[in-house]
C-alpha positions as CSV (number, residue, x, y, z in Angstrom):
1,X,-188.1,-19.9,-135.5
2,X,-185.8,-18.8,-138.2
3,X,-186.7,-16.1,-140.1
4,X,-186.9,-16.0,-144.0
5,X,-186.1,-13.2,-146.3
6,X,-186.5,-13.4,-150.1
7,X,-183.3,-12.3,-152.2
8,X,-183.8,-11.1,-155.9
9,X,-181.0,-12.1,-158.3
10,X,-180.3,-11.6,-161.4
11,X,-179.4,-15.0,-163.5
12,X,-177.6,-15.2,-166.6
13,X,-177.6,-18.0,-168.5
14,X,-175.3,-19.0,-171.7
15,X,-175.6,-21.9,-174.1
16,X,-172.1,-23.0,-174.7
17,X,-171.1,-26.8,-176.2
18,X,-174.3,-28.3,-176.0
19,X,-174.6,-26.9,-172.3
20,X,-176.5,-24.3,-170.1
21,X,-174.2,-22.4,-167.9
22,X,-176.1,-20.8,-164.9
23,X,-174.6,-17.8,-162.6
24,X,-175.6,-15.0,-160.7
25,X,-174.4,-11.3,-161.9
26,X,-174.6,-10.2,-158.2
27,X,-172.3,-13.7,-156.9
28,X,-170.3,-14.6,-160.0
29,X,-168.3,-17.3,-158.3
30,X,-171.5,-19.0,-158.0
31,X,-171.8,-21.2,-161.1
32,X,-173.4,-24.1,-162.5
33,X,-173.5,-26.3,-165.7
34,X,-176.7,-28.7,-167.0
35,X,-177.4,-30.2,-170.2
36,X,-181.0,-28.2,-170.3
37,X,-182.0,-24.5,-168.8
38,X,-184.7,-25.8,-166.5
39,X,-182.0,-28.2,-164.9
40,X,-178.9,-25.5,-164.9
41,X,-181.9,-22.6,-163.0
42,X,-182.9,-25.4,-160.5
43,X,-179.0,-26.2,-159.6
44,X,-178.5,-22.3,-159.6
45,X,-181.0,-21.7,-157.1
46,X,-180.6,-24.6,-154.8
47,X,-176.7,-24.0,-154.4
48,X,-178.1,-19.7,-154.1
49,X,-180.4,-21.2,-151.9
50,X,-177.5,-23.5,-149.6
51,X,-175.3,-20.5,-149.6
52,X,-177.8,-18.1,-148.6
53,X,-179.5,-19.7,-145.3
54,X,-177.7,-18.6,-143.3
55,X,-176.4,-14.9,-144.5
56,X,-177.6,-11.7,-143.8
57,X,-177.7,-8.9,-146.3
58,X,-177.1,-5.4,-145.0
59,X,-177.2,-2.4,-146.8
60,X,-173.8,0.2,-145.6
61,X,-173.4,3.6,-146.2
62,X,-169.3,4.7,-146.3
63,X,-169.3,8.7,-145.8
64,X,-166.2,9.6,-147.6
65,X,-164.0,12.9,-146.7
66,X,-164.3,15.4,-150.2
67,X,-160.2,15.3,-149.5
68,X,-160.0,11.8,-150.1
69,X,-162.1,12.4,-153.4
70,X,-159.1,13.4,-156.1
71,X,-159.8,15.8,-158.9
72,X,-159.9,14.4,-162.0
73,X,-156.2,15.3,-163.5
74,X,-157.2,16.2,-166.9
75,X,-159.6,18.5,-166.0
76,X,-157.4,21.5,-166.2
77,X,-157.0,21.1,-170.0
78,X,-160.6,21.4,-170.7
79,X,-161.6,24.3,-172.6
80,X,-157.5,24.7,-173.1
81,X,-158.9,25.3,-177.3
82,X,-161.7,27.3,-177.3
83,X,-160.7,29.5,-178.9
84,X,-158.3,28.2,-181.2
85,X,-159.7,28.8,-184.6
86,X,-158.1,25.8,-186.2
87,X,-159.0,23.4,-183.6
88,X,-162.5,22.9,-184.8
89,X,-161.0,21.6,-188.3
90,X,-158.3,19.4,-186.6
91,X,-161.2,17.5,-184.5
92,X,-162.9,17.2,-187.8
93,X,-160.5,15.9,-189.4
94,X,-159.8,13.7,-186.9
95,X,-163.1,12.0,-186.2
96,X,-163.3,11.7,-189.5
97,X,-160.5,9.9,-190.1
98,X,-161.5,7.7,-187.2
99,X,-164.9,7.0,-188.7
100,X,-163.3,6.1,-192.1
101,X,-163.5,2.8,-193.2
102,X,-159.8,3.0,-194.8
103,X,-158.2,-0.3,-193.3
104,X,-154.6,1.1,-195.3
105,X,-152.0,1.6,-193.0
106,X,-150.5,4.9,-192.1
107,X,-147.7,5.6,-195.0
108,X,-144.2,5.3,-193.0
109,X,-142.6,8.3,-194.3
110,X,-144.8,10.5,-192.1
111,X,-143.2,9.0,-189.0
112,X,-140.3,10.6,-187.5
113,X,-137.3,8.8,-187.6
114,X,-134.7,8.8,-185.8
């Protein structure tokens, strides 16, 4: 006798044109498309259901080597300005300029030319 196991997916469903588009976040290449959201969840689950019968889902644990782990390259510039007194008003100035809602373009005489 077979046995049966019970998988819990996650579904997302998007109304697009007047149609219910059906797939599952965890097997994206597994799609459907119905004219209501009962219909595209039923199609869904029966092709999840087809696929599935005969699969087996096993968790696997990869123990990597700490040499194969690189070092995150920018990490030996951090604190690099602590304690640069003017560095504090330059990220200000920054952010702020960032947070601006100026949509003006950068005047072209500040650019270097060649």
């Amino acid at each position: 006798m077979p046995q049966t196991a019970n998988y819990r997916l996650n579904i997302l469903l998007e109304n697009k044109n007047d149609v219910v588009i059906a797939s599952a976040l965890e097997l994206p290449s597994y799609r459907v498309e119905a004219a209501t959201r009962e219909l595209a969840l039923q199609s869904l689950t029966q092709l999840l259901a087809t696929h599935l019968k005969d699969a087996e889902i096993i968790p696997v644990e990869i123990n990597v080597s700490q040499a194969a782990i690189s070092e995150n390259p920018w990490i030996k510039y951090a604190g690099f300005f602590k304690d640069d007194p003017y560095f504090a008003e330059i990220a200000l100035s920054i952010r702020a300029e960032r947070e601006s809602n100026d949509d003006s373009e950068v005047d072209p005489s500040l650019y270097m030319l060649e």
